[in-house]
DRENMAR-210201 format. One record per residue (C-alpha): residue number from 1; residue in one letter; x, y, z. Coordinates in Angstrom, 3 decimals. Last residue first. Layout:
N
NODE  num  residuo         X         Y         Z
NODE  NUM        a         X         Y         Z
...
//
This chain:
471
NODE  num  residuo         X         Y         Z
NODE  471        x    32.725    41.069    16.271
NODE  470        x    28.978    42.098    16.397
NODE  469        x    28.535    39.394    19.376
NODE  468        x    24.826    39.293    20.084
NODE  467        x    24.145    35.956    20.221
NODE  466        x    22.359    36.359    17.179
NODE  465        x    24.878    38.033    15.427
NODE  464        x    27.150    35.263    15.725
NODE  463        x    24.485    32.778    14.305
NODE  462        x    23.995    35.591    11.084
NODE  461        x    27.644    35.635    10.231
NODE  460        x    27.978    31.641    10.774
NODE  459        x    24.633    31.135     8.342
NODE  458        x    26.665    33.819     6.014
NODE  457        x    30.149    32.289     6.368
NODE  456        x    28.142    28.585     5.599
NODE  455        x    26.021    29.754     3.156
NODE  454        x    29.215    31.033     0.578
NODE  453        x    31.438    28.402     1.856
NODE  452        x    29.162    25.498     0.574
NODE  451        x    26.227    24.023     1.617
NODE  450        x    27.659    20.664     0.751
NODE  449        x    31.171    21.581     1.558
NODE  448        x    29.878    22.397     5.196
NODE  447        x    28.131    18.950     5.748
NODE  446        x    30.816    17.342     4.836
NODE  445        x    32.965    18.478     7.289
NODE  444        x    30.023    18.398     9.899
NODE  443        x    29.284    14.767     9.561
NODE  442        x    25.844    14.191     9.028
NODE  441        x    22.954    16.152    10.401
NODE  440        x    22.016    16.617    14.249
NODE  439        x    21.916    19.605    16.556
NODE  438        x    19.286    21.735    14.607
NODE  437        x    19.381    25.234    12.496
NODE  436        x    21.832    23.596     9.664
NODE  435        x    24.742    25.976     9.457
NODE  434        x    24.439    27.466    13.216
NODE  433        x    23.159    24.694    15.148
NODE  432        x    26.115    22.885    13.119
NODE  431        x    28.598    25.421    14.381
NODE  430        x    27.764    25.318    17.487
NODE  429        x    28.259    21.190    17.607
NODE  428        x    31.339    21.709    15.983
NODE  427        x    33.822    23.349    18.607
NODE  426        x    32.748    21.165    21.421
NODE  425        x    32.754    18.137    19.379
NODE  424        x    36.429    18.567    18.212
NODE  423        x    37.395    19.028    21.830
NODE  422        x    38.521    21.583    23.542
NODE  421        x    42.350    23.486    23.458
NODE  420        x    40.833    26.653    22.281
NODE  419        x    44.114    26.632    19.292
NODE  418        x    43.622    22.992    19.136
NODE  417        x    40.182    23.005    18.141
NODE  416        x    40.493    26.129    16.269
NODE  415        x    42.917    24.532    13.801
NODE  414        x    41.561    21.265    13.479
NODE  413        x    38.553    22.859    12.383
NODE  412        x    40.191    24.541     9.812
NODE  411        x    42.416    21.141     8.711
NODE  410        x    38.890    19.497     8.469
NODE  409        x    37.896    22.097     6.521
NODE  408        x    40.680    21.892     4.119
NODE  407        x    39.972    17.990     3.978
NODE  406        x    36.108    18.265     2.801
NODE  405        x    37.054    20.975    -0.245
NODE  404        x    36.283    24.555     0.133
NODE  403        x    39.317    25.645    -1.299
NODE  402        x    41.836    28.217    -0.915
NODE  401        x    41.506    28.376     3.330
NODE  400        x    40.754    32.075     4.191
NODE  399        x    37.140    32.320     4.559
NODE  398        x    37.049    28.842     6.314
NODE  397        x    39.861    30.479     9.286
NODE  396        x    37.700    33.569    10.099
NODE  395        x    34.212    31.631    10.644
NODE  394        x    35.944    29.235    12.497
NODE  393        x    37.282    31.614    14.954
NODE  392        x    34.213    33.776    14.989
NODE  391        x    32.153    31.073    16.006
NODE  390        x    34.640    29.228    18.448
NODE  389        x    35.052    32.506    20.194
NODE  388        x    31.377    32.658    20.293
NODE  387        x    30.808    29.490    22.026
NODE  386        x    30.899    30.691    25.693
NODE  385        x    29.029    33.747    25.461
NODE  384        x    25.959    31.651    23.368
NODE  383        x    24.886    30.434    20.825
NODE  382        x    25.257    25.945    22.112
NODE  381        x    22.286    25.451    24.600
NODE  380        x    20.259    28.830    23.586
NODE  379        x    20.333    28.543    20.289
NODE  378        x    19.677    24.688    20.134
NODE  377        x    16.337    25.117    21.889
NODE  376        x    15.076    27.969    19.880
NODE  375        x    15.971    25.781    16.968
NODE  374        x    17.488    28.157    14.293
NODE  373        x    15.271    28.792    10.958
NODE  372        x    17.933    28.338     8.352
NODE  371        x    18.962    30.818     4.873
NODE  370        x    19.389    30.236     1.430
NODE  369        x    17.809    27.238     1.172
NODE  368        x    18.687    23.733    -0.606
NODE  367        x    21.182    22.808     2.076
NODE  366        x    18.867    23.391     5.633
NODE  365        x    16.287    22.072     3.516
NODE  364        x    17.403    18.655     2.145
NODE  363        x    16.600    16.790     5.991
NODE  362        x    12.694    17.568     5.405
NODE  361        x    12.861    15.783     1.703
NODE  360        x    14.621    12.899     3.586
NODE  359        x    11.956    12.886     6.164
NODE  358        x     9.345    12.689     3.025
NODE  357        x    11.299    10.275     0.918
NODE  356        x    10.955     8.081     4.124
NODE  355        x    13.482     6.430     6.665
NODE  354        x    16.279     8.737     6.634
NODE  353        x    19.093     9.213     8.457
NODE  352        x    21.393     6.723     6.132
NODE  351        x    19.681     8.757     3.353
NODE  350        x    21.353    11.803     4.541
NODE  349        x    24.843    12.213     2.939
NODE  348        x    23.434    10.661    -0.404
NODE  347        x    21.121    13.173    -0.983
NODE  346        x    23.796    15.813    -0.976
NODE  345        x    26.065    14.195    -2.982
NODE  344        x    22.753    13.645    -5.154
NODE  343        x    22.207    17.591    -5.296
NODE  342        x    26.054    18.097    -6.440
NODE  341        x    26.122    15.883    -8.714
NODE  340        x    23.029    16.946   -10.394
NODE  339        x    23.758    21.054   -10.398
NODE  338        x    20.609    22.168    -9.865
NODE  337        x    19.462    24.439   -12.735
NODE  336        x    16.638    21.711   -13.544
NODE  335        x    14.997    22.485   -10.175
NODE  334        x    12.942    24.923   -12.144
NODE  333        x    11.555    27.725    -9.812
NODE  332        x    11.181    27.028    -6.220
NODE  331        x    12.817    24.190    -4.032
NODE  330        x    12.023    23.734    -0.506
NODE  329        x     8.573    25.003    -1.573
NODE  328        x     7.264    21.539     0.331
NODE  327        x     5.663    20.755    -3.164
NODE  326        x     8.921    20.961    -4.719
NODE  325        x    11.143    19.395    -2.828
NODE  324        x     8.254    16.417    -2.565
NODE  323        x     8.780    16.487    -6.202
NODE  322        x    12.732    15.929    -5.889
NODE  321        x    12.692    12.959    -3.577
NODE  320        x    11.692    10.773    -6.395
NODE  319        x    14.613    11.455    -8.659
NODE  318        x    17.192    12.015    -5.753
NODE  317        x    16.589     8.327    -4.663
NODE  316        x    16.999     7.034    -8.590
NODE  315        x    20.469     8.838    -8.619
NODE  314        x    21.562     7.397    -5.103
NODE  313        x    21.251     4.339    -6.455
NODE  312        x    18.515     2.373    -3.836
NODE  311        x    19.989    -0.013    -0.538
NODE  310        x    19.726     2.875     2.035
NODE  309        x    16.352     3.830     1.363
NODE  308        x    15.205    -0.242     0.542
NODE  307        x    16.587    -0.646     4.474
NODE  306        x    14.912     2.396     5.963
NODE  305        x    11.852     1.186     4.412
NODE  304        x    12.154    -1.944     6.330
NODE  303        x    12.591    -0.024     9.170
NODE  302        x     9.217     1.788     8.384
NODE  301        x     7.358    -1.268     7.969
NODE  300        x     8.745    -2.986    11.137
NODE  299        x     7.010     0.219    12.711
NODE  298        x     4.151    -0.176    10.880
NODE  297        x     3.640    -3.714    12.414
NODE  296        x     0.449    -4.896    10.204
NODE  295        x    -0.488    -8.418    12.384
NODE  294        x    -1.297   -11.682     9.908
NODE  293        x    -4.324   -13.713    10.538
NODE  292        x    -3.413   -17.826    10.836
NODE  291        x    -3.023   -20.348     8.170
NODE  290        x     0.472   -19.151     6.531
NODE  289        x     1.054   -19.365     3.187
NODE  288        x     4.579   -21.509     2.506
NODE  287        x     2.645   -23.910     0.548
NODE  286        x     1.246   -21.495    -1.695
NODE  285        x     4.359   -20.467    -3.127
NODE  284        x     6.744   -17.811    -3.925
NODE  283        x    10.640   -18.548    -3.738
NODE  282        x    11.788   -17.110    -7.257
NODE  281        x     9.217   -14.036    -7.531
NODE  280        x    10.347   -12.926    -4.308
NODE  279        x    13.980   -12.882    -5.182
NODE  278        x    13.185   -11.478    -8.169
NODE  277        x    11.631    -8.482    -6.441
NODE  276        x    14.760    -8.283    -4.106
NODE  275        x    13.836    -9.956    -0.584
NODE  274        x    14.692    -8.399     2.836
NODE  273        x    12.982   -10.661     5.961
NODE  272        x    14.784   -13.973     5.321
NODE  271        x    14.409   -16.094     8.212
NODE  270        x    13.064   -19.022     6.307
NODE  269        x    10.510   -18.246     3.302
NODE  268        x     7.400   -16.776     4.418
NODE  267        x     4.175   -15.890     3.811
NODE  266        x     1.263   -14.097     5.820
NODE  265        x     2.431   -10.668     5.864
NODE  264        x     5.938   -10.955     4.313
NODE  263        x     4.852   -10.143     0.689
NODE  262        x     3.198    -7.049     2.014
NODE  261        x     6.470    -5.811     3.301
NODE  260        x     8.195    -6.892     0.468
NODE  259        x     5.795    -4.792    -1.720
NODE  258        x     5.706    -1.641     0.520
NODE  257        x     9.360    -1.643     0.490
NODE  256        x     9.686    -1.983    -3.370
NODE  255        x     6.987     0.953    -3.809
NODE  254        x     9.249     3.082    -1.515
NODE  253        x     7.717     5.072     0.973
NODE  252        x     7.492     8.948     2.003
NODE  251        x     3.939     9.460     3.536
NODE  250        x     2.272     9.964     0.022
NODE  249        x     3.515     6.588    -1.021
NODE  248        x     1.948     5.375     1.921
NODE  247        x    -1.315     7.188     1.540
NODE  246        x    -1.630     5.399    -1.977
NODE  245        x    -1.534     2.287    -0.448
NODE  244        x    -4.740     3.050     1.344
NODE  243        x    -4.761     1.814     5.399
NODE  242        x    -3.367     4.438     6.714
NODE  241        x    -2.974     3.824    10.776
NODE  240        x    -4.480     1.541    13.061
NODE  239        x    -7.813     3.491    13.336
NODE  238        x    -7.675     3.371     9.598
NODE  237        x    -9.158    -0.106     9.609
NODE  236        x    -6.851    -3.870     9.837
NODE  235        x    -9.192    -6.196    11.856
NODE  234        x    -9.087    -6.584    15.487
NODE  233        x    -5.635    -8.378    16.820
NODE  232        x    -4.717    -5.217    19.031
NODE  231        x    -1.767    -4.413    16.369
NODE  230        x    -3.978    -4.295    13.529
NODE  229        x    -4.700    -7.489    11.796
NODE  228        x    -4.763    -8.722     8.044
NODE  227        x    -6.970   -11.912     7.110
NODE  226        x    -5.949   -14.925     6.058
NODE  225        x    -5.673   -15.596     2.524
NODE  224        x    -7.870   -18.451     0.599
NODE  223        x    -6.628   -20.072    -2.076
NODE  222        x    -9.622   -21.526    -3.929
NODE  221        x    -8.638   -24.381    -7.291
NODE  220        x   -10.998   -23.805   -10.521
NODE  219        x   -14.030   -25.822   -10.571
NODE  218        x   -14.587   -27.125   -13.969
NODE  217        x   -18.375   -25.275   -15.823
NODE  216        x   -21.271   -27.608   -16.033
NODE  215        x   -23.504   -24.289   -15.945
NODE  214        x   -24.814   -25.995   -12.619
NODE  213        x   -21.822   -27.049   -11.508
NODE  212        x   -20.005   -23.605   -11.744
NODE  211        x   -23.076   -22.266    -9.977
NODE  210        x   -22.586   -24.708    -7.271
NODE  209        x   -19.419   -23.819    -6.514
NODE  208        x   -20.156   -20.524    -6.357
NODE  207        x   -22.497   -21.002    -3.338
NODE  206        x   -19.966   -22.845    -1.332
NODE  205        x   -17.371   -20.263    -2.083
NODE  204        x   -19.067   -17.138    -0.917
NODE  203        x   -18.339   -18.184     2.654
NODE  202        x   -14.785   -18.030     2.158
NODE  201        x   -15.175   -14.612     0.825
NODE  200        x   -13.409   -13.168     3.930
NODE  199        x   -10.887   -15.718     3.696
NODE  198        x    -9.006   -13.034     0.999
NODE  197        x    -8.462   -14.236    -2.282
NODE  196        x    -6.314   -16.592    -4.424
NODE  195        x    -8.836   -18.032    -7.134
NODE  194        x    -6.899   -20.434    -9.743
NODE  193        x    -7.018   -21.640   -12.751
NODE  192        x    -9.006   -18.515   -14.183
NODE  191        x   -10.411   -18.871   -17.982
NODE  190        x   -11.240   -15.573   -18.260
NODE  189        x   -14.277   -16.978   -19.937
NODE  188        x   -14.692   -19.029   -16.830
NODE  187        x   -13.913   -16.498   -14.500
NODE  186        x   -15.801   -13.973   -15.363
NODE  185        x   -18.862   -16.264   -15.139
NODE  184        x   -18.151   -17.050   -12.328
NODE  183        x   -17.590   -13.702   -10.777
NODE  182        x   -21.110   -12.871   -12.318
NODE  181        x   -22.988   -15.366    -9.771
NODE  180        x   -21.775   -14.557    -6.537
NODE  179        x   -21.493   -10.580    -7.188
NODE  178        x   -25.065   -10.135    -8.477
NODE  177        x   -26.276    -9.435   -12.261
NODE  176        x   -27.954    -6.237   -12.789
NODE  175        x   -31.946    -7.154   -14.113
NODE  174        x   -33.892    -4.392   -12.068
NODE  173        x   -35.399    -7.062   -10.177
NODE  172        x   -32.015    -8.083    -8.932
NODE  171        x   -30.378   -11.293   -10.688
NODE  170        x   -28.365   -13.840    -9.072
NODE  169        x   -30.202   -14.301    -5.931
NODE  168        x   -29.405   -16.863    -3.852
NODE  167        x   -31.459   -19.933    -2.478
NODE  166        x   -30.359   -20.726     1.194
NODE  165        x   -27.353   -22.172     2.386
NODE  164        x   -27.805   -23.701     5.908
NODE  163        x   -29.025   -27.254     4.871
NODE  162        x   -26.046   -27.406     2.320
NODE  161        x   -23.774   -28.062     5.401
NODE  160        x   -20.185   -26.410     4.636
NODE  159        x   -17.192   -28.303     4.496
NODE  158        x   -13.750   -27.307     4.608
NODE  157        x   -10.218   -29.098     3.334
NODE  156        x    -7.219   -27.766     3.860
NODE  155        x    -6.681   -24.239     4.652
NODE  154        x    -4.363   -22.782     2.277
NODE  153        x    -5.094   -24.707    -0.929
NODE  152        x    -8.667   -25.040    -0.183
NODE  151        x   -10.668   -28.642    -1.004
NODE  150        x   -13.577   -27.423    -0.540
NODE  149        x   -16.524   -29.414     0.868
NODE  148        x   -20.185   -29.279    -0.299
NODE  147        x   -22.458   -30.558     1.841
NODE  146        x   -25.854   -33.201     1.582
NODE  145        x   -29.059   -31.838     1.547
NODE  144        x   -31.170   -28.240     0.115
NODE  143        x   -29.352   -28.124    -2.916
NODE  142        x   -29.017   -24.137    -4.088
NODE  141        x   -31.779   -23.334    -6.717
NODE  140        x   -30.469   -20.039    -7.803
NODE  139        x   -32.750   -16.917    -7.287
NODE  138        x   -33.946   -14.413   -10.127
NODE  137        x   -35.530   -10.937    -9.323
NODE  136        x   -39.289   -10.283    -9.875
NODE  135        x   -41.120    -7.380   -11.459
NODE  134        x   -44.450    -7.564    -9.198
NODE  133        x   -47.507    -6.582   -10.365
NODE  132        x   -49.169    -9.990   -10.792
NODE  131        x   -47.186   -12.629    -9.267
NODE  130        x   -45.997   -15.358   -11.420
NODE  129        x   -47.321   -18.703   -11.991
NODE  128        x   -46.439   -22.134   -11.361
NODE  127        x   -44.368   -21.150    -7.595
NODE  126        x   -41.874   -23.624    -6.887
NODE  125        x   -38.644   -21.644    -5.284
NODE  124        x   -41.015   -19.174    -4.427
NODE  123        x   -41.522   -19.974    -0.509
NODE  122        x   -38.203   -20.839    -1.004
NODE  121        x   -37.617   -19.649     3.267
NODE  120        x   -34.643   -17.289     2.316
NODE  119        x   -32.369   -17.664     5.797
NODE  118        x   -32.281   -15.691     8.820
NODE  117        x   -30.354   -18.247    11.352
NODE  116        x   -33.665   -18.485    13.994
NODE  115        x   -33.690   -17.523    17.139
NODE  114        x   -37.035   -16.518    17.191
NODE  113        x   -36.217   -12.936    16.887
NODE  112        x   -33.541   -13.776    14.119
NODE  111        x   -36.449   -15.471    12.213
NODE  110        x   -39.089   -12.798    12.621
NODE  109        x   -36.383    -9.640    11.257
NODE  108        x   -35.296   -11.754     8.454
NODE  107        x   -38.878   -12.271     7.669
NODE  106        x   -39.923    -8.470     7.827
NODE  105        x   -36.887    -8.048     5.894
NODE  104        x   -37.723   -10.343     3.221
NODE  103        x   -41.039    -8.822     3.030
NODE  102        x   -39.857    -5.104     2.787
NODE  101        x   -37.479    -6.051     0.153
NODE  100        x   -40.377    -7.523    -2.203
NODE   99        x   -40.742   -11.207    -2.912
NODE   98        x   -41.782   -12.431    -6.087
NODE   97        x   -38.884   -14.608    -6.987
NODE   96        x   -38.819   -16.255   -10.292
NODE   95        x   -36.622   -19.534   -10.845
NODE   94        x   -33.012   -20.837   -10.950
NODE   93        x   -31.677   -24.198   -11.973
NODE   92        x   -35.336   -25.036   -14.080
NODE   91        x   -33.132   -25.590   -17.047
NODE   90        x   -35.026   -22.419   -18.610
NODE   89        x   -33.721   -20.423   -16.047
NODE   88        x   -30.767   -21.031   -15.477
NODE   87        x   -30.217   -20.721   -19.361
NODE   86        x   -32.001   -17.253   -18.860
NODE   85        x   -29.084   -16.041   -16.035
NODE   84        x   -26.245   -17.189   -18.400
NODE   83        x   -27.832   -15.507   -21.600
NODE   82        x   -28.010   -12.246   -18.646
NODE   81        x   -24.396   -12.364   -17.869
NODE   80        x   -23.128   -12.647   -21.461
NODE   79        x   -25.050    -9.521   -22.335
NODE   78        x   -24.008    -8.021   -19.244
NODE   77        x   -19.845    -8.011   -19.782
NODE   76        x   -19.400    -4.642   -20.077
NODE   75        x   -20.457    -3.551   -16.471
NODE   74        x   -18.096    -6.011   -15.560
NODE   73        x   -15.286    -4.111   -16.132
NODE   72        x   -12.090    -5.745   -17.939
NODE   71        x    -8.717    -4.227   -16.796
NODE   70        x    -7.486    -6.187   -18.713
NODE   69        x    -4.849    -8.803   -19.643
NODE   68        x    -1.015    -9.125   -18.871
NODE   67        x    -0.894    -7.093   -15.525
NODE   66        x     1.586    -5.201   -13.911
NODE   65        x     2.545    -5.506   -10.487
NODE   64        x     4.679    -2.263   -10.194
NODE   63        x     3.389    -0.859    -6.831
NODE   62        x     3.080     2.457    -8.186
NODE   61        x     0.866     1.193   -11.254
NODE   60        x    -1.481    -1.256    -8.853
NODE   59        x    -1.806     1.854    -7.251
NODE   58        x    -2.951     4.039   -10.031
NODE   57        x    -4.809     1.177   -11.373
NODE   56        x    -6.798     1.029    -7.865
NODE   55        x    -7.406     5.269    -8.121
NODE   54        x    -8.006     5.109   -11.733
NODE   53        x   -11.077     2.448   -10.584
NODE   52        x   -12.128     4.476    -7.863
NODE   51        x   -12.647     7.668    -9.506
NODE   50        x   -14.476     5.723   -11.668
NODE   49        x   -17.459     5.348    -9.315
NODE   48        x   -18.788     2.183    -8.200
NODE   47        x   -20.751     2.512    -4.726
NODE   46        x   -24.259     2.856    -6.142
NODE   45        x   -23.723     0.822    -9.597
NODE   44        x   -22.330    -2.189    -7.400
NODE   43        x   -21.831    -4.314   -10.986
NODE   42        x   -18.389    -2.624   -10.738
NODE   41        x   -16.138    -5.903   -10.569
NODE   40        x   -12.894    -4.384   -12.500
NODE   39        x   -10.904    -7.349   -13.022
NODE   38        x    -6.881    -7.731   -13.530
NODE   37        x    -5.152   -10.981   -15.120
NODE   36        x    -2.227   -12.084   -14.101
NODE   35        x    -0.998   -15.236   -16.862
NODE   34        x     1.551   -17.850   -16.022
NODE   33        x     5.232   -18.263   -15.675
NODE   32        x     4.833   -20.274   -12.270
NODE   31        x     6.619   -17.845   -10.568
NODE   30        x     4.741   -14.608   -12.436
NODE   29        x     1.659   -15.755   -11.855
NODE   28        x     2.172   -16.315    -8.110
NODE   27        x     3.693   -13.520    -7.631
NODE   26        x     0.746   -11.602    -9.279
NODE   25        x    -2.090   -12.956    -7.241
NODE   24        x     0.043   -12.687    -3.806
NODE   23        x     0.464    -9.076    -5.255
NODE   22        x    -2.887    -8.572    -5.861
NODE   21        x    -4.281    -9.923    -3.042
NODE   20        x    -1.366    -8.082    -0.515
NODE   19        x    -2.676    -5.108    -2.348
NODE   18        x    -6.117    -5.645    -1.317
NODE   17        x    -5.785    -5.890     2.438
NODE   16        x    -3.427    -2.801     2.027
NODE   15        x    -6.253    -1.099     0.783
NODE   14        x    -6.699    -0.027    -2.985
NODE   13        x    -8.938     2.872    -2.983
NODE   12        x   -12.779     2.860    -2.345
NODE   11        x   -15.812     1.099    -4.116
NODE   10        x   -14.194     0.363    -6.550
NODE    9        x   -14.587    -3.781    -6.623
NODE    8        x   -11.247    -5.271    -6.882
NODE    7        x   -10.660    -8.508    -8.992
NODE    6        x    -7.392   -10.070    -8.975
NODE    5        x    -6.876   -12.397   -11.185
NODE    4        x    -4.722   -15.880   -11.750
NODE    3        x    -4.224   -17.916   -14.880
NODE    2        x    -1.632   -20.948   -14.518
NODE    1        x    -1.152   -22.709   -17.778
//
């Protein structure tokens, strides 16, 4: 059975990098009906913090890729580290290192002067006695000849040159177990099939290999994921935008949208840009996982978005629209006195503008709020001398029609219209300024039985009084 993890260390919120990890993880589990598995690798003591960790399941939560075992932290798992670390040991695998920090950096610093790649130079790697006074950490014995190829599922097969991998350490004086050689072990007794990760820990793989062989542990098979661009082709960082998926659902976006987008970044299948989370689950695979770095296009992003807007119930939009109503004040007090219908007829006339929960929160205020703040702009271009007979005409004929239904406003309008002889657009644009503060919204018939008659004759009141016109 397929058993795939993904294994973030908290050391900052889930990225976008490590979403697309997760997910690719996930998918993958999930097509070939396997097991997704989710790995809290917090042996970094200084950088770990547990804000970090709720943080990456909170995301991991939004973006619905649920796991079937963990989280596991790897600060639980020591015991089992350190019997791994003294078996190394005592099958002369690893050894002793004496050296302190400010030696190895004095020879890092000698060998890149010299031109030198700044490897280990073993000078412990066969020491017979230890080093008075000095607590030492624990190095693997890496071959020194020969290379170790692997045989990656994305990009073929690559070889690295044993010569240039020097002896790592896989215990720190102070006894905490190091990245390279814990995630190993996790693996094992997680019993991973298969490590899908970014290519940025490509070079970690040669040295991993060899600490699966050395514990006589199988190999399980790499997938390695190109890495994610900005749009100048340097590496994905906030200066391209928000890189935390956390920030996206802040900024207005769907969890579905985010996910398909992700999905697309690197893999493919055909044309097809719009996949259903089943959809995506169906036609996953490694195969179609592109070699080359994939570009973040935010604004394909937000018309994607747009799409999953347009394409969600109505009732499920106006649920997660509603506490962004809330924290903008658009809505005070208990939104539970809302009539439901009403508020998702109102939803429903601007999601087709919309391309965020936050620009559709923005578009609810001119109906959830008693009164409008009027574009200086729009005031002056359309309240004015010229429109006021419009105004006061329409104002007049919607207080007297019986009810304030779509078609009897329509008639209203008509009215006016032909009794100015203009057009329908000249009439209505004055009176949207003047119902919603600004010169676009949806049609203006249904605007107005949205808001209602009672807003609308006041907003109209208030727009002809601004012009001056006490008529």
């Amino acid at each position: 059975m397929v058993r795939v993890r993904f294994a973030p260390s908290p050391t900052g919120y889930l990225h976008i990098g490590g979403a697309r990890t997760a997910l690719f993880n996930w998918l993958y589990a999930r097509h070939e009906g396997g097991v997704f598995v989710l790995r809290i690798e917090d042996t970094d003591r200084d950088r770990s913090t547990d804000e970090y960790i709720e943080a990456i399941i909170e995301g991991m939560k939004w973006l619905n890729l649920d796991w079937d075992e963990g989280p596991f932290r790897q600060t639980d798992r020591f015991d089992m580290y350190k019997a791994c670390v003294e078996r190394l040991l005592a099958e002369k695998k690893a050894y002793y290192c004496y050296c302190t920090p400010e030696e190895l950096e004095e020879r890092r610093q000698k060998a890149l002067a010299e031109g030198r790649p700044p490897r280990y130079d073993g000078r412990c790697r066969n020491l017979k006695e230890p080093v008075p006074g000095r607590t030492p950490s624990v190095r693997f014995r890496m071959p020194e000849t020969g290379q170790t190829v692997i045989n990656d599922l994305i990009r073929g097969h690559v070889s690295f040159d044993n010569s240039q991998l020097d002896d790592f350490i896989i215990a720190r004086s102070d006894g905490t177990p190091t990245y390279n050689f814990v995630v190993v072990v996790d693996d094992v007794d997680m019993k991973i099939t298969h490590v899908i990760r970014g290519d940025d820990h490509l070079n970690n793989t040669p040295k991993q290999v060899h600490i699966y062989n050395a514990l006589g542990y199988d190999v399980p098979k790499f997938a390695h994921l190109p890495m994610i661009l900005g749009h100048d082709k340097t590496r994905l960082s906030k200066r391209h935008g928000a890189t935390s998926v956390m920030a996206y659902k802040e900024m207005g976006y769907l969890p579905g949208a985010l996910v398909n987008y992700l999905a697309r970044l690197g893999w493919s299948f055909g044309d097809q840009e719009v996949f259903t989370r089943e959809e995506l689950i169906k036609h996953f695979s490694l195969e179609h996982i592109g070699k080359s770095a994939a570009v973040f296009n935010p604004e394909k992003l937000l018309w994607l978005n747009g799409e999953y807007m347009r394409n969600t119930p109505v009732g499920e939009l106006s649920r997660m629209v509603m506490p962004l109503l809330i924290e903008k004040g658009i809505i005070v007090g208990d939104p539970s006195g809302i009539d439901r219908q009403w508020f998702e007829k109102a939803v429903a006339s601007l999601v087709e503008r919309s391309k965020t929960l936050q620009q559709l929160a923005d578009a609810m205020r001119f109906y959830l709020s008693e009164s409008v703040e009027i574009d200086p702009a729009a005031k002056e271009k359309f309240l004015n001398q010229e429109t006021l007979g419009y105004l006061a005409d329409i104002r007049d004929a919607l207080a007297r029609i019986p009810e304030f239904t779509r078609d009897n406003i329509e008639k209203a309008f008509r009215e006016v219209v032909e009794k100015h002889g203009q057009k329908l657009a000249r009439v209505a644009q004055p009176v949207r300024v003047a119902v919603t503060g600004g010169t676009v919204s949806p049609g203006i018939f249904d605007v107005l039985e949205i808001v209602g008659r009672e807003r609308t004759l006041k907003r109209l009141g208030k727009a002809i009084k601004l012009a001056g016109y006490e008529g």
